[in-house]
C-alpha positions as CSV (number, residue, x, y, z in Angstrom):
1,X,-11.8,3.9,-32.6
2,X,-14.2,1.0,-33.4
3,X,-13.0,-2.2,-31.0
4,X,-15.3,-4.3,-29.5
5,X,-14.7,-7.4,-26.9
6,X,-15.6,-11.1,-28.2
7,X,-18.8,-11.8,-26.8
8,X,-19.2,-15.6,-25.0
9,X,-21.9,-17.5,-27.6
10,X,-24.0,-20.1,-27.6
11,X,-21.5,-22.5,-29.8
12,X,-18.8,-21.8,-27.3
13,X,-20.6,-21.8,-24.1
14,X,-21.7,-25.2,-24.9
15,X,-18.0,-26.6,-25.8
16,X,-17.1,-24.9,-22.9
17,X,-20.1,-26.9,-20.8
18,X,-18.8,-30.2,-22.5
19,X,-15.3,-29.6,-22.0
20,X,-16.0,-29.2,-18.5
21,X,-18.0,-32.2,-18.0
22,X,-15.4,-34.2,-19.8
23,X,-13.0,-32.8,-17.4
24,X,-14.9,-33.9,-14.4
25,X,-15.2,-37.4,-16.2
26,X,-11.5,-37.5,-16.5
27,X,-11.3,-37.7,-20.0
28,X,-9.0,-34.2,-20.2
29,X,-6.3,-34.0,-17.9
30,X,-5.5,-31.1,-15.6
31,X,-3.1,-29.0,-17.4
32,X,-4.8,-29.0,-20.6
33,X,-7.9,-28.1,-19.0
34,X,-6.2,-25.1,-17.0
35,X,-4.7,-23.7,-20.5
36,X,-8.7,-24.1,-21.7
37,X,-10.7,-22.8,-19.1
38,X,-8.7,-20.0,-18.2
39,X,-9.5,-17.7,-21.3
40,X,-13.1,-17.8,-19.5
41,X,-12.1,-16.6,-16.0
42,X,-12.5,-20.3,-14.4
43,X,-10.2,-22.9,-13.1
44,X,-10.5,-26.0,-11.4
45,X,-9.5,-25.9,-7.7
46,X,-7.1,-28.5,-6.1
47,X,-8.4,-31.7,-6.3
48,X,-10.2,-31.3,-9.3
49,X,-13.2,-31.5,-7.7
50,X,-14.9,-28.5,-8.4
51,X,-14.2,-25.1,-9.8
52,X,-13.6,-21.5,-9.2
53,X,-15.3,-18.5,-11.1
54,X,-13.5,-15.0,-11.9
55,X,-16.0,-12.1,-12.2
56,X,-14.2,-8.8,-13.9
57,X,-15.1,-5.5,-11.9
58,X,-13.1,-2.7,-14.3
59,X,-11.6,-0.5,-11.4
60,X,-13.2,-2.8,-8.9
61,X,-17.0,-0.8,-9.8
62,X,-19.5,-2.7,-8.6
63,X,-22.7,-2.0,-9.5
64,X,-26.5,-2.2,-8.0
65,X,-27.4,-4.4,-11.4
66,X,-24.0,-6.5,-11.2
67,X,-24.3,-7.2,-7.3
68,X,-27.9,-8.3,-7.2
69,X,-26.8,-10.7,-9.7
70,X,-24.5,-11.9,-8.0
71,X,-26.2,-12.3,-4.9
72,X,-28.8,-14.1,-7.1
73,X,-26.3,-16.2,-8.9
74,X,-25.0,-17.2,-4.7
75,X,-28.7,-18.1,-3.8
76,X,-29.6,-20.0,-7.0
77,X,-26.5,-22.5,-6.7
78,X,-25.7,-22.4,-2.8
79,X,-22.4,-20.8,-3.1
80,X,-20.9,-21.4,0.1
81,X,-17.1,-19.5,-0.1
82,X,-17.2,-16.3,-2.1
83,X,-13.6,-14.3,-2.6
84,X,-12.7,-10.7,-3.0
85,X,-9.6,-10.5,-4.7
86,X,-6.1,-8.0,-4.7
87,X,-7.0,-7.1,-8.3
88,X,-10.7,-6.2,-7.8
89,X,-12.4,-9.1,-8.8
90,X,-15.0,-11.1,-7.1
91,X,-14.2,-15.3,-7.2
92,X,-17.1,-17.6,-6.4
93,X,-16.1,-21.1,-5.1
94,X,-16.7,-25.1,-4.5
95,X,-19.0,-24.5,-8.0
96,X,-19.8,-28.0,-9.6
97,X,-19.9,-27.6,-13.9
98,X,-23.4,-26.2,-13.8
99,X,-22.8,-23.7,-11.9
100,X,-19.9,-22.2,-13.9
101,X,-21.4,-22.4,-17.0
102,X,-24.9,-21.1,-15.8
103,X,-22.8,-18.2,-13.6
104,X,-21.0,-17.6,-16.7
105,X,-23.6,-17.5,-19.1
106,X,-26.2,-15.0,-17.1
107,X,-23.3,-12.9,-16.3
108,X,-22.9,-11.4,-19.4
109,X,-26.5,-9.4,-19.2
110,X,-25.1,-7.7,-16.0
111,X,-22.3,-6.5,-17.9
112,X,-19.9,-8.6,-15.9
113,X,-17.3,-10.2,-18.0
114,X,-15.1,-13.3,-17.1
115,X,-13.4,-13.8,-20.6
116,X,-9.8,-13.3,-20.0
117,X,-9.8,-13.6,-16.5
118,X,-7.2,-16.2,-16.4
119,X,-4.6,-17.7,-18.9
120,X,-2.7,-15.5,-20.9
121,X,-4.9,-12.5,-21.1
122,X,-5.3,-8.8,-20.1
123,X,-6.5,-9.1,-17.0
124,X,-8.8,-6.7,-14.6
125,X,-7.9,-2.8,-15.1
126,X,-7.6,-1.5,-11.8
127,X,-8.1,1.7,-10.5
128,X,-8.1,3.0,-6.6
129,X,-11.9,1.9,-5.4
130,X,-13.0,5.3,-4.0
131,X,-12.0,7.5,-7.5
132,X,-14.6,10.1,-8.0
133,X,-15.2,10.2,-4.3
134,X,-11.9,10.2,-2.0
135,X,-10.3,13.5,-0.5
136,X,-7.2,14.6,-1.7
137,X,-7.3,12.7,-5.5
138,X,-5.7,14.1,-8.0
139,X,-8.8,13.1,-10.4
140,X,-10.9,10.2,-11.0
141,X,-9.5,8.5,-12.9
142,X,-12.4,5.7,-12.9
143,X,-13.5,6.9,-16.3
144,X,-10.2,5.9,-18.0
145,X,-9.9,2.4,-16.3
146,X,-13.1,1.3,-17.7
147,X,-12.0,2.6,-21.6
148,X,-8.6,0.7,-21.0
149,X,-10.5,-2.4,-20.3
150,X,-12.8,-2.5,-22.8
151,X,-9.8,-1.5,-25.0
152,X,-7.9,-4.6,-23.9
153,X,-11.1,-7.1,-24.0
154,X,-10.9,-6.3,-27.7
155,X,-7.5,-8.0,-28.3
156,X,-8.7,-11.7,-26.3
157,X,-9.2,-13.3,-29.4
158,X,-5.8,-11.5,-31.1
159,X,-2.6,-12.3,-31.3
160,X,-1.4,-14.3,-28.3
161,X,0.7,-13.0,-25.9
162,X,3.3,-14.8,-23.9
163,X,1.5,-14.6,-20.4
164,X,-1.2,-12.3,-18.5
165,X,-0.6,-8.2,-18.7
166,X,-1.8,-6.3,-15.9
167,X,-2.8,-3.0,-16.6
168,X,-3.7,0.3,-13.6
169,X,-4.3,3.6,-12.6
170,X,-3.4,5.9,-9.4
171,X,-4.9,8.9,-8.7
172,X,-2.6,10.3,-5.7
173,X,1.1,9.4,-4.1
174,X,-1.6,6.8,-1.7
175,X,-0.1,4.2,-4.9
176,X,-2.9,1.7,-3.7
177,X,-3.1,-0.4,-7.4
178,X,0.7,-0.4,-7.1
179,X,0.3,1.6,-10.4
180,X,4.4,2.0,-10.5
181,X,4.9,-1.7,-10.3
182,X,2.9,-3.0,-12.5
183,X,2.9,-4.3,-16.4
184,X,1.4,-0.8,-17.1
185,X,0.4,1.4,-14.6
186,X,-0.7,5.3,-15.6
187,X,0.3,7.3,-12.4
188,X,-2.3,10.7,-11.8
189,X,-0.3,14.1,-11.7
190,X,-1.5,17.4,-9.9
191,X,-2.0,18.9,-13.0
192,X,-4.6,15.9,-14.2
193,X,-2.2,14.1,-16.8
194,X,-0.7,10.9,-16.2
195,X,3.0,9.7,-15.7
196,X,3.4,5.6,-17.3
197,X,5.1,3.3,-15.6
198,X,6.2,-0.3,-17.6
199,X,7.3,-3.4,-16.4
200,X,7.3,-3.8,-13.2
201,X,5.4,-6.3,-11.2
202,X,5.6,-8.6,-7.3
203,X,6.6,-12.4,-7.7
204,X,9.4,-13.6,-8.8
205,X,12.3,-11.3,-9.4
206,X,10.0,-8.0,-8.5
207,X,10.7,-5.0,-9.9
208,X,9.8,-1.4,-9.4
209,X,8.7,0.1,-12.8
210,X,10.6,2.1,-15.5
211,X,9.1,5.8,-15.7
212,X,8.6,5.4,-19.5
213,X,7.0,9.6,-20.3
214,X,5.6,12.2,-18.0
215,X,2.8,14.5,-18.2
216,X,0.9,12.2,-20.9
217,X,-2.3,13.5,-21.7
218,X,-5.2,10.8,-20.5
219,X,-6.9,11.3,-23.7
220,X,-3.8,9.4,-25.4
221,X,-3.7,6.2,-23.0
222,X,-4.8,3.7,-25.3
223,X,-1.7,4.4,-27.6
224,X,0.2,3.6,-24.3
225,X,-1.4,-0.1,-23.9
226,X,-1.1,-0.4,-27.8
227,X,2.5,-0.1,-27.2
228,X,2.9,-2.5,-23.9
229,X,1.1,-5.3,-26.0
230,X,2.9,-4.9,-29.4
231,X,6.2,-4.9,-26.9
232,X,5.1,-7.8,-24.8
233,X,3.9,-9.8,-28.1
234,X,7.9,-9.3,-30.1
235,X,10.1,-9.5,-26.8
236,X,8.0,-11.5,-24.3
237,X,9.2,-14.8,-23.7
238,X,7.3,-17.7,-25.3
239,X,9.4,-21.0,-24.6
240,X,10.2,-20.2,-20.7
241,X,6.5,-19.4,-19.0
242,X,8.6,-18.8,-15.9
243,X,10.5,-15.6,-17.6
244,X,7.2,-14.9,-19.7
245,X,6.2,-11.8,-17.4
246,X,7.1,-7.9,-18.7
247,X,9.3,-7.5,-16.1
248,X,11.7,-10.2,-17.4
249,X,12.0,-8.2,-20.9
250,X,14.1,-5.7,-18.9
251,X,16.9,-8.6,-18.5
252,X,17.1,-9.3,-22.0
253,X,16.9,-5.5,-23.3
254,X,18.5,-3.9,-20.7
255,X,16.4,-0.8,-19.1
256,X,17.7,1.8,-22.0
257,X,16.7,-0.9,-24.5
258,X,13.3,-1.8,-23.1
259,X,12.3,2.4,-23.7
260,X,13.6,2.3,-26.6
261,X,11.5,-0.8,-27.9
262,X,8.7,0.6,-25.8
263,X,8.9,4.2,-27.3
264,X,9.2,2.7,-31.1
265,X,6.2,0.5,-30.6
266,X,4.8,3.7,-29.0
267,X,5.5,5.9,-32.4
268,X,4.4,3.3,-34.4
269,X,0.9,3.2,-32.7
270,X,0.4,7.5,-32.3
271,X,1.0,6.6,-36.6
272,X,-1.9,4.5,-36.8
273,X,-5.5,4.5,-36.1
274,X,-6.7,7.3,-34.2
275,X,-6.6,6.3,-30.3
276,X,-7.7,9.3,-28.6
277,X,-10.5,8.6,-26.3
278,X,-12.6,11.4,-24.4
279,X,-14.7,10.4,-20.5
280,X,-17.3,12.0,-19.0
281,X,-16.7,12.6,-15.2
282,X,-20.2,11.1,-13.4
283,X,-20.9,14.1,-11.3
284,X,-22.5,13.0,-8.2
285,X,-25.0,15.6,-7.5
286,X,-26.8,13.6,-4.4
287,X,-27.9,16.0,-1.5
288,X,-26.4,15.3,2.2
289,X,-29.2,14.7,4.9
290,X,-27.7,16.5,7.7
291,X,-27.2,13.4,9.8
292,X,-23.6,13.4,11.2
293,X,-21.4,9.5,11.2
294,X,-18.4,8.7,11.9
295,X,-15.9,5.8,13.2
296,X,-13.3,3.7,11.9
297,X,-14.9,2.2,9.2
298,X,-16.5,5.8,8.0
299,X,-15.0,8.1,5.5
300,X,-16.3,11.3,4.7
301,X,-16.3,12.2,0.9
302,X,-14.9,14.7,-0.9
303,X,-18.5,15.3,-1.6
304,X,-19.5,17.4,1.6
305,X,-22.0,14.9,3.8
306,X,-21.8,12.2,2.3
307,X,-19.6,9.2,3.2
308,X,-18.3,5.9,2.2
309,X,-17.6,3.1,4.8
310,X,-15.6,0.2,3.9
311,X,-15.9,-3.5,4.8
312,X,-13.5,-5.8,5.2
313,X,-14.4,-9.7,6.0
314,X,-11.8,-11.9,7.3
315,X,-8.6,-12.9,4.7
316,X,-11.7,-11.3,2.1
317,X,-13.8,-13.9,2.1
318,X,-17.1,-12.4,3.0
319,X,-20.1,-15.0,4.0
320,X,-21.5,-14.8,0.6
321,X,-24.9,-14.3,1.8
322,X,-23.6,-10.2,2.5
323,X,-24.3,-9.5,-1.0
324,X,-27.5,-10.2,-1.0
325,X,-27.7,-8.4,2.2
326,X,-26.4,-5.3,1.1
327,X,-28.6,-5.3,-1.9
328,X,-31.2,-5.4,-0.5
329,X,-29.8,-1.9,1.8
330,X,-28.8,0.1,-0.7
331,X,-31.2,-0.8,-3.4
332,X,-33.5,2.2,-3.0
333,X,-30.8,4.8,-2.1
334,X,-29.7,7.3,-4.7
335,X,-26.1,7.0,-6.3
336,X,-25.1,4.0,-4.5
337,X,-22.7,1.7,-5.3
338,X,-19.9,-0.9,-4.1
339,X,-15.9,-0.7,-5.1
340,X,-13.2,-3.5,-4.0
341,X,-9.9,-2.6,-3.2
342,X,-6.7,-4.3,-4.0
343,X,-6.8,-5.4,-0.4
344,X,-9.8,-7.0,-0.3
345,X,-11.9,-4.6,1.0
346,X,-15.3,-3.6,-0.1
347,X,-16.5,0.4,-0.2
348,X,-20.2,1.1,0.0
349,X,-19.9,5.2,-1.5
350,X,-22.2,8.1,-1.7
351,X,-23.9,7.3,1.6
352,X,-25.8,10.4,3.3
353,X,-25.3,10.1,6.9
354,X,-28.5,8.0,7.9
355,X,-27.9,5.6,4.8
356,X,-24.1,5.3,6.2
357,X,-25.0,3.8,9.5
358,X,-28.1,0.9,8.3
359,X,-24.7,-0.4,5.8
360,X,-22.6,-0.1,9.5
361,X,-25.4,-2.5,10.9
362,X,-25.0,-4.6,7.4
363,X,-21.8,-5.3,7.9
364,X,-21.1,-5.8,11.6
365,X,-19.0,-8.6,11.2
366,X,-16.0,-6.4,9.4
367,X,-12.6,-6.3,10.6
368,X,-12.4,-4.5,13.9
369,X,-8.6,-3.5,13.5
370,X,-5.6,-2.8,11.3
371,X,-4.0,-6.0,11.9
372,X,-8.0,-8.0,11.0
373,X,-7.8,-6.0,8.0
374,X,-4.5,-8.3,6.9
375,X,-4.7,-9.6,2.9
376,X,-4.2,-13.1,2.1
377,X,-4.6,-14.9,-1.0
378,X,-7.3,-17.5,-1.0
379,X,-4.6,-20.5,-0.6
380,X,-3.5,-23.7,-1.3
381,X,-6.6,-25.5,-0.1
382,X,-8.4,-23.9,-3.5
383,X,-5.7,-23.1,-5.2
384,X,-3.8,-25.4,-7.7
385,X,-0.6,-23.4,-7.5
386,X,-0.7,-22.9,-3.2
387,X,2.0,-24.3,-1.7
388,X,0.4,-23.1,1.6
389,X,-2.8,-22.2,3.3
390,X,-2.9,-18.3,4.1
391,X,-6.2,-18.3,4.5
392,X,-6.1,-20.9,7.8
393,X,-3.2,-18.6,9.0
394,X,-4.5,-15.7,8.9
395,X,-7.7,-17.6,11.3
396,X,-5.4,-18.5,13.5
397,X,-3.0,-15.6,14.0
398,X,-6.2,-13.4,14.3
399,X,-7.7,-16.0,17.3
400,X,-4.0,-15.7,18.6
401,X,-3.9,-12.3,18.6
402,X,-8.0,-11.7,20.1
403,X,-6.9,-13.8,22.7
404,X,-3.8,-11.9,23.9
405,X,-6.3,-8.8,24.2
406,X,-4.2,-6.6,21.8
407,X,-5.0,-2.6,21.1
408,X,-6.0,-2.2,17.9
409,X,-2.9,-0.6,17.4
410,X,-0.4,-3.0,18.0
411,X,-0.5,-4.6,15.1
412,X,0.1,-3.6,11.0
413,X,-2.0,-5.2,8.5
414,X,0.1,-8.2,7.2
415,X,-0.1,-9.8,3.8
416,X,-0.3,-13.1,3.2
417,X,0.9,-15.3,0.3
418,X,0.5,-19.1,0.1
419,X,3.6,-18.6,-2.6
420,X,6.0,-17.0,-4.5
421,X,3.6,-15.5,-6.7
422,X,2.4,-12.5,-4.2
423,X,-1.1,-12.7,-4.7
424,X,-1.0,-11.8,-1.2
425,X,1.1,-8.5,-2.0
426,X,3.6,-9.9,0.7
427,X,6.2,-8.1,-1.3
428,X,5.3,-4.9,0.1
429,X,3.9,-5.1,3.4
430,X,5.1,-4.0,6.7
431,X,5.1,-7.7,7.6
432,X,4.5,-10.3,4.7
433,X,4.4,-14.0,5.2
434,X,5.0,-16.5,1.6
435,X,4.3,-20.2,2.0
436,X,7.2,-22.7,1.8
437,X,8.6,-25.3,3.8
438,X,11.0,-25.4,6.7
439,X,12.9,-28.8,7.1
440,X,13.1,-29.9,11.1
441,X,14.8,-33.1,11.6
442,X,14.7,-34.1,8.0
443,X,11.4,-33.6,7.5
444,X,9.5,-30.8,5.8
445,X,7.2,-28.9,7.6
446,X,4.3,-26.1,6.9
447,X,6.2,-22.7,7.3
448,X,5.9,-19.1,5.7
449,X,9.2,-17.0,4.7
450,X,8.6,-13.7,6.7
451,X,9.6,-10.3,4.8
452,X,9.8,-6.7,6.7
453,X,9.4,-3.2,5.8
454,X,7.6,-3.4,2.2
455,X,6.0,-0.3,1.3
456,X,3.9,0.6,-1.7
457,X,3.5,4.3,-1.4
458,X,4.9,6.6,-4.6
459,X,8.2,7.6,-4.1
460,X,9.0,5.1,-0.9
461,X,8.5,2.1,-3.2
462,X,10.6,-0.6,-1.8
463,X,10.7,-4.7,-1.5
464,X,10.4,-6.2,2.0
465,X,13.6,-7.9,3.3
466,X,13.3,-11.3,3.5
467,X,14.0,-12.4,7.0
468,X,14.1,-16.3,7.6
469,X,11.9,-19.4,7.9
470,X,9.1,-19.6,10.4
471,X,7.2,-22.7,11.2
472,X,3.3,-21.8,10.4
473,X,2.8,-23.1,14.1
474,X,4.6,-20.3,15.3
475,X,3.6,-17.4,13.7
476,X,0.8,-16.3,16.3
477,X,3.1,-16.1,18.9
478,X,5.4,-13.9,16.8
479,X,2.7,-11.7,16.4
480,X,1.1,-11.7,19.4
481,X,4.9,-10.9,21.0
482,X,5.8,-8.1,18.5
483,X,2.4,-6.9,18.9
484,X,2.9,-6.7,23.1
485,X,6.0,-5.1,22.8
486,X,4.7,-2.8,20.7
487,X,1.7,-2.0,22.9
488,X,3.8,-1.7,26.0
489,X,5.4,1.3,24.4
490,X,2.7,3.3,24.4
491,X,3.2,3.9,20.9
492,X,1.5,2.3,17.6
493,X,3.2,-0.3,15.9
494,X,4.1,2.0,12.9
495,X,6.0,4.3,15.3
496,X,7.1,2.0,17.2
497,X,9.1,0.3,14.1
498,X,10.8,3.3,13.2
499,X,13.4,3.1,16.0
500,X,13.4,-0.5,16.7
501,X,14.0,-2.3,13.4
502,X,16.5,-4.4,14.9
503,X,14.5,-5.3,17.7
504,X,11.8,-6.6,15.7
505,X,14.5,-8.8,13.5
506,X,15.9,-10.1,16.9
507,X,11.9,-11.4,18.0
508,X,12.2,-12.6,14.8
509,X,15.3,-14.8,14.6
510,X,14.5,-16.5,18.0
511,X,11.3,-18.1,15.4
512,X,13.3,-18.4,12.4
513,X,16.6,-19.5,14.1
């Protein structure tokens, strides 16, 4: 297999520069600057002010290389609001033509790729950020996430295809890539081979996926994303963007029609050229140093003494100054890397002990509990699509909640969608909040749709249940009162759910009545 991704020249940099520039001049409007831009991982924000930057991370690896450039690319052009996203890519902010362009441009000798980042594109393979390291995997299936992606950076400047394709991996029943509701998602087995999942996805008319083979070998899945494009490009929907997502394709086929189509496209691919791809584990070999860590933010390895400890800024907007902060801690130390999560949480792995607690002191200002841990999209103050600001309510449900003196257990993580689109992931939360509107004496007013009992675990897949209006005014207090009464039975919130379901819809309905 000889594919390689379009590489971002000089000619086109430039017409993307001008383009830009003639945006900010107002001399190409809005829309037809979005369908531009986007096949190079950059949008402008609401406003039209200033713009947005998408850096790829296959499998949410982050490098030592990639993040001091990064933390370079923050100094050199004052970044002030940095972004770490549910699909494992890092969005830089509030950045004025220049910056884009030179972000964009010096990016591409780190490795780091933003074509296809937005628009209609294969976007970011993800893959669960502690693969290769976490307790209890299946097997890493890093290796395989980074040969999808460079697999599907090879078809950017092919065929177009009727919207974005979203393509993962899983490597235990832990489901964090929501590998069985996605476009494509290749789900690790016990016995290391992969079961494929197609067309699922959150949004609009969510759907679980369809189980399209079992036990596929992983040395044959880039006859499986062969398939999912050739199907997407003959039955996706060009004239409707709306209905132009895989998922939809199981409406017009029918589920026993979609495998078929899948499976013939699937046939003709195993025909063609030869597909069959073979990874080499990274075996990390590092030596412990004896020193003993632990705490909530600590987990120990599947590689004996040594640990990975995650970070999590508020809403995942880290002070962007951390990266170069955490460069400069784990520049020197054997085997070290980052890895975001699909819930906006960074991982610093292979830490010995003593190298584990100077990245604790690094990144003091982390989420102290589940519920600070809470995902939310970045929001309709950046984002063109918002309808409503997650990130400001997640602030101000967190001050509510620090203020009522809480345990850390009270509360679930929540997600957090400014709208329908689930970039939040409020689909499948224990609690999920999705921007709307909520009309009060005629008027309309800022409000989230709340949604209970989401879960994305394999084999307990299942949609929260929408559950009413709520004024964004008074969603602290809903928290901080399911939270108390949760607290005041001793137990965790988790446990305390189980047997009062329709307890917690009653709190509810007194804020959505």
């Amino acid at each position: 297999m000889e594919r390689k991704a379009p590489v971002l020249g000089k000619e086109e940099l430039e017409e993307f520069r001008q383009r830009t520039k003639d945006f900010y001049e107002g001399k190409i409007t809005k829309n037809d600057y979005k369908g531009y831009s986007g096949r190079y991982g950059s949008y402008a924000q609401r406003g039209g002010k200033c713009s947005m930057i998408r850096l790829r991370m296959a499998g949410g690896r982050l490098t030592k290389d990639k993040l001091l450039y990064i933390a370079q690319s923050i100094e050199k052009y004052q970044v002030k609001r940095a972004h770490l996203t549910t699909c494992q890519t890092i969005q830089l902010h509030d950045l004025d033509a220049d910056a884009v362009c030179g972000i964009m441009e010096g990016a591409m000798e780190h490795g780091i790729i933003t074509l296809g980042g937005g628009g209609d594109f294969p976007r970011n393979v993800m893959a669960p950020p502690l693969s290769g390291t976490e307790r209890g995997e299946y097997f890493d299936v890093l290796p395989y996430a980074g040969k999808a992606e460079e697999f599907l950076l090879s078809f950017l400047d092919a065929k177009k295809m009727p919207r974005k394709l979203k393509v993962c991996f899983s490597s235990s029943p832990a489901n964090v890539t929501h590998a069985t509701f996605r476009d494509l998602g290749f789900v690790a087995r016990p016995d290391g081979k992969f079961d494929v999942y197609s067309a699922g996805g959150l949004g609009n008319q969510p759907k679980i996926g369809l189980l399209m083979a079992e036990a596929v070998d992983p040395s044959r899945i880039l006859y499986y994303i062969l398939a999912m494009r050739e199907v997407f490009l003959e039955h996706g929907n060009y004239e409707q963007r709306g209905k132009a997502r895989t998922r939809y394709m199981r409406d017009k086929l029918g589920d026993e029609g979609y495998r078929q189509a899948f499976l013939e496209k699937l046939a003709q691919a195993e025909a063609g050229e030869d597909l069959t791809i073979r990874v080499e584990t990274e075996e990390i070999t590092k030596k412990p140093d004896g020193t003993r860590v632990s705490g909530s933010r600590v987990l120990e390895q599947k590689q004996a003494g040594l640990y990975s400890v995650l970070y999590h800024p508020l809403g995942g907007c880290p002070d962007p100054a951390v990266f170069g902060r955490l460069y400069d801690v784990i520049k020197d130390m054997e085997a070290v890397e980052l890895r975001i999560a699909p819930d906006e949480t960074l991982y610093i792995v292979n830490l010995t002990g003593a190298e584990a607690e100077q990245v604790l002191d690094a990144t003091q200002d982390s989420a102290r509990t589940p519920f600070e841990s809470s995902v939310a999209c970045i929001g309709a103050s950046i984002c063109q699509a918002g309808v409503r600001d997650s990130q400001t309510l997640l602030e101000e449900a967190v001050e509510a909640v620090r203020k009522a003196e809480l345990p850390a257990f009270a509360l679930p993580r929540v997600h957090i969608s400014g709208c329908p689109s689930s970039c939040g992931t409020h689909q499948i939360g224990q609690i999920g909040f999705r921007g709307g509107v909520k009309m009060i004496d005629k008027t309309p007013r800022p409000a989230f749709e709340v949604f209970f009992f989401g879960c994305d675990r394999q084999g307990e897949e299942r949609f929260g249940q929408a559950a009413g209006i709520m004024l964004q005014e008074d969603i602290p207090a809903f928290l901080v009162e399911v939270g108390k009464e949760a607290a005041a039975s001793g137990l965790s919130y988790v446990e305390w759910e189980k047997d009062n379901r329709d307890r917690l819809l009653e709190i509810a309905g007194k804020y959505t009545a």
